[in-house]
C-alpha positions in Angstrom: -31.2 -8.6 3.9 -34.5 -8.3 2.5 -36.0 -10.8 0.4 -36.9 -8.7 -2.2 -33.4 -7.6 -3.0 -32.0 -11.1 -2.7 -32.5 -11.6 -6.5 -30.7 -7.4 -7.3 -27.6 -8.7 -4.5 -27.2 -12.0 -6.7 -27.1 -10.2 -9.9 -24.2 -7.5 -8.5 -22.4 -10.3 -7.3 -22.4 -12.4 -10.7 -21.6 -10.0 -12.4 -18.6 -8.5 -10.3 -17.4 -12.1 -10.9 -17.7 -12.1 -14.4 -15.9 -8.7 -14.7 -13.0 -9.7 -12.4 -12.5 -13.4 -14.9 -11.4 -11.6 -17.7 -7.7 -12.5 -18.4 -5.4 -9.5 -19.4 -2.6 -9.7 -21.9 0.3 -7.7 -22.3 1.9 -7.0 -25.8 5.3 -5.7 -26.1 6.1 -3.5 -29.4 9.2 -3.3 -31.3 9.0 0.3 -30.6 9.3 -0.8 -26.5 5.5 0.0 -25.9 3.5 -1.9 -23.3 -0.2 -2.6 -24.5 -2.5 -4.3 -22.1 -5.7 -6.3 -24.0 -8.4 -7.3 -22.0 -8.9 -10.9 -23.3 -6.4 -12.4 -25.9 -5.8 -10.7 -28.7 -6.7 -12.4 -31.9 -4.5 -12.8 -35.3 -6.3 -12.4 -38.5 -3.8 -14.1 -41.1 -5.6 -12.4 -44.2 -4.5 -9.0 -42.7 -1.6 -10.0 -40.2 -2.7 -7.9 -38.0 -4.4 -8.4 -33.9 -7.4 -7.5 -32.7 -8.0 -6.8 -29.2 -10.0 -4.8 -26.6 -8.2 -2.0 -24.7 -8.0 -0.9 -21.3 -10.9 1.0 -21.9 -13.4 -1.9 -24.0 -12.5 -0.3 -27.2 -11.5 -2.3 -30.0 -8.1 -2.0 -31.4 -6.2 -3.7 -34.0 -1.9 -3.4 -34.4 0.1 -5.1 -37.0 1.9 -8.4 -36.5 4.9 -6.9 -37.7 4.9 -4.5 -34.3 4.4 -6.9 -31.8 7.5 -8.8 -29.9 6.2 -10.7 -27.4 2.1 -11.6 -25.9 2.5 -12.8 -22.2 -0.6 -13.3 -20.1 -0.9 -11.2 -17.1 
């Protein structure tokens, strides 16, 4: 490898690493949906609803109410 792309290689590789850590979550609906969160999904009491990132890094929030069961993947 070259020595000037020693410092680019290391980067990639960090941050392949750092995308592959993220823990998914799975949420189960009381309508029998499947949602997969990438990260844990976080209760707001004020609202009683959960925020979480989708599949796709978009943020989404779902009632309490709606959700059965959180398991991590």
């Amino acid at each position: 490898m070259n020595v000037r792309h020693a410092p680019l290689a290391a980067v990639l590789l960090a941050s392949l690493l750092t995308a592959c850590s993220t823990t998914e979550y799975i949420m189960s609906t009381t309508e029998g949906r499947l949602i997969v969160s990438s990260g844990r999904p976080d209760l707001d009491e004020k609202t009683g609803t959960y925020t979480y990132k989708d599949a796709n890094g978009k943020e989404a929030t779902i009632p309490k109410d709606a959700i059965v069961q959180i398991m991590e993947r």
